[in-house]
NUTOR-616560 format. One line per 2 residues: number of its first residue (from 0); for each residue x negated, y, z negated of N, C-alpha, C. Coordinates in steps of 0.02 Angstrom, whole numbers. Atoms other than C-alpha are relative to their C-alpha. Last residue first. Example, Ala and Ser with C-alpha at 12.3 -4.5 7.8 and 13.67 -1.06 7.14 Angstrom:
# NUTOR-616560
1 = 42 -59 3 -684 -53 -357 39 55 -37; -45 -59 0 -615 -225 -390 -45 60 0 $
END
This chain:
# NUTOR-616560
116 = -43 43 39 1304 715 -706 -20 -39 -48; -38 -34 60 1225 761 -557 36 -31 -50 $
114 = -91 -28 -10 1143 650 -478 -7 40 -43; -58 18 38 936 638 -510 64 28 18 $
112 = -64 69 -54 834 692 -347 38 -23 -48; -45 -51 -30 742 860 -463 65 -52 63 $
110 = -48 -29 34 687 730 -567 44 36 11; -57 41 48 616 594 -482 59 43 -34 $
108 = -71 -27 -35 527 726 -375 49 -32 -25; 18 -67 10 344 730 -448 84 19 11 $
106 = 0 -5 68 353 523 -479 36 96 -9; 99 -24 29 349 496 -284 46 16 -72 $
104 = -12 -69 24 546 426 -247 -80 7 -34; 76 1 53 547 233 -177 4 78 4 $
102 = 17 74 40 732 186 -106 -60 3 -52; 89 11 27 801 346 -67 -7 -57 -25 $
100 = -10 16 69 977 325 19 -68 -11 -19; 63 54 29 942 435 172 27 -24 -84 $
98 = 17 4 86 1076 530 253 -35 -52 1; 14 88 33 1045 591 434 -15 17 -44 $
96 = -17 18 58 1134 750 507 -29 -73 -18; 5 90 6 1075 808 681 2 -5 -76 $
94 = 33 39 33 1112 1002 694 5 -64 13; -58 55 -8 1155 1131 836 -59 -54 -55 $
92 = 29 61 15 1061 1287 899 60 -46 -24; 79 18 -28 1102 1428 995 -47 -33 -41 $
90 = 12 75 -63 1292 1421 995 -64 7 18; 14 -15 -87 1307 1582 902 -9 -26 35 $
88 = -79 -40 3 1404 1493 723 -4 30 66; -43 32 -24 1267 1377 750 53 30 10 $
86 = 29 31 -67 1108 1494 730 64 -55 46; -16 -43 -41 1219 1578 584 -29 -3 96 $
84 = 72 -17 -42 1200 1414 498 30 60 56; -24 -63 0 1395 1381 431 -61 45 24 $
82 = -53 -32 -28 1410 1232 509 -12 96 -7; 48 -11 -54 1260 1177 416 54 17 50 $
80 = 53 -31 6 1348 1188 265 -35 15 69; -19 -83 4 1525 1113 319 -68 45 -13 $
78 = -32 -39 -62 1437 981 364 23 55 16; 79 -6 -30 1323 974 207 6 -8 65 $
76 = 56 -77 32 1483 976 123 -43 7 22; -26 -58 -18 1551 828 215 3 81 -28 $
74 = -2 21 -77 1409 702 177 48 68 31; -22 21 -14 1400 771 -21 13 -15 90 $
72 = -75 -7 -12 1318 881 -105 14 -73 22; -28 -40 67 1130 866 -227 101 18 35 $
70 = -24 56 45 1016 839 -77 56 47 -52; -22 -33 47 917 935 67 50 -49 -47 $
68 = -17 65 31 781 911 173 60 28 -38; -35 -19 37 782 1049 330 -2 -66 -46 $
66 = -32 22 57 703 1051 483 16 9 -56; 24 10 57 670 1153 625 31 -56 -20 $
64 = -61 -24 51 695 1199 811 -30 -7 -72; -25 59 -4 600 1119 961 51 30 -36 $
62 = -64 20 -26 536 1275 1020 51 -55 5; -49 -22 26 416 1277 879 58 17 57 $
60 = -8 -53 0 307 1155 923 65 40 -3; 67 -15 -31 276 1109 775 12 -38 76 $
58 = 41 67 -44 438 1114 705 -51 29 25; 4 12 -87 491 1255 599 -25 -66 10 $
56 = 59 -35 -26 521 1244 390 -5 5 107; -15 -28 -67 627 1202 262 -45 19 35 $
54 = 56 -18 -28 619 1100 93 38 15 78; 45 26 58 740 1060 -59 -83 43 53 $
52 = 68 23 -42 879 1136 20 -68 6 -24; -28 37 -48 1045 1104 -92 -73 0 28 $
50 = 36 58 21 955 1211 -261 36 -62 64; -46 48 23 1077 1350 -241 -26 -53 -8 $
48 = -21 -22 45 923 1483 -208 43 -72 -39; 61 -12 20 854 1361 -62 32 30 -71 $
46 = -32 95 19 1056 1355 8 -81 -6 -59; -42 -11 39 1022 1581 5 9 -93 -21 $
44 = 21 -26 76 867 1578 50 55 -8 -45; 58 65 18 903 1447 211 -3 27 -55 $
42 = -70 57 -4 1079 1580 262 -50 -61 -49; -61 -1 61 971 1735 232 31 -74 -42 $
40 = 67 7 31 828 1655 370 45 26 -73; 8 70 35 969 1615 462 -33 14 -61 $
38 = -51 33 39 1033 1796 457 -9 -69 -12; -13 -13 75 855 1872 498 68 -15 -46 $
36 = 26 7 59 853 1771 625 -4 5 -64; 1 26 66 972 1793 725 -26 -13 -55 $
34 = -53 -38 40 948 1918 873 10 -29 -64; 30 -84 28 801 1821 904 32 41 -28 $
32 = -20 2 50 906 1635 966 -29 68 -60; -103 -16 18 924 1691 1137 1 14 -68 $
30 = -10 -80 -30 718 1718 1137 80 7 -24; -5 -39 69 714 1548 1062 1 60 16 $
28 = 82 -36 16 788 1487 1212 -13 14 -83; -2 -67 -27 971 1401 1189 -87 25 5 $
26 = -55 2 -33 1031 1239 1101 -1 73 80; -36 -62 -44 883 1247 993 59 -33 53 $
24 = 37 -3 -63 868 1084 891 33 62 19; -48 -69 -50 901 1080 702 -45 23 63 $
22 = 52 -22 -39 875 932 602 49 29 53; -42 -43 -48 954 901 442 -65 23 66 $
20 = 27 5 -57 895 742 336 27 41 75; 3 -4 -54 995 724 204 -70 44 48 $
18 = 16 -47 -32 976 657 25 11 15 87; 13 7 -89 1081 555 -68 -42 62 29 $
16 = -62 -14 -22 1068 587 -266 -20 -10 81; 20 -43 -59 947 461 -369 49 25 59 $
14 = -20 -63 7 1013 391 -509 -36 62 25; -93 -14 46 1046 212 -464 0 84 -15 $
12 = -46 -24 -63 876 230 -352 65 4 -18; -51 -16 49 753 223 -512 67 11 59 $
10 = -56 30 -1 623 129 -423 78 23 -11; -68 26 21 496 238 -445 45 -34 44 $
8 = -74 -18 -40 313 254 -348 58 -20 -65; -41 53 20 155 290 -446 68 8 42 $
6 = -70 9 9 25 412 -393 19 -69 17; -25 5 80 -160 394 -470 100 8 7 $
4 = 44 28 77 -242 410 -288 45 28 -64; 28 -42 64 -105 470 -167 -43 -42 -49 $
2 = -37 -60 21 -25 330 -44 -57 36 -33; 39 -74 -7 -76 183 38 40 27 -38 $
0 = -42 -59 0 0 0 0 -45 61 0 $
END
């Protein structure tokens, strides 16, 4: 098995919350998508603030779009969420939704992936 010198994997997957797996392809140039920015870039601080997106960032290269991890709702909440992406609301991008049931969780994140409750 590879990984990190001195890290340990968990098991603990009973109380670990689903995570998704949002990936966001342009639909449009990124030129189209320019006018927007500064409202996605609201829209990511603001889910980021609420503790939903755990991590965000561009693709390399960056006309692909980005990604997004995020955890803590629910399959149709995290539709309605990315729905509300101001890049989607202008038809110049569009998400791919995959949930992941975590099976092995690094030690550092065990905690912040616990359900609610």
């Amino acid at each position: 098995m590879t990984g990190h010198p001195g890290a340990t994997i968990t098991h603990d997957v009973e109380e670990a919350t689903m995570l998704y797996l949002l990936s966001l392809r342009y639909t449009a140039s990124e030129q189209d998508a320019e006018p927007f920015i500064k409202d996605h870039v609201g829209y990511l601080e603001e889910h980021h603030r609420g503790g939903t997106f755990l991590v965000s960032g561009q693709t390399v290269p960056t006309s692909i779009g980005g990604a997004i991890v995020a955890h803590g709702v629910d399959r149709p909440t995290i539709e309605q969420i990315t729905a509300q992406d101001p890049f989607v609301i202008h038809g110049v991008a569009a998400y791919t939704i995959t949930t992941i049931t975590p099976g092995r969780v690094h030690p550092g994140l065990a905690d912040v992936l616990k359900a609610d409750g």
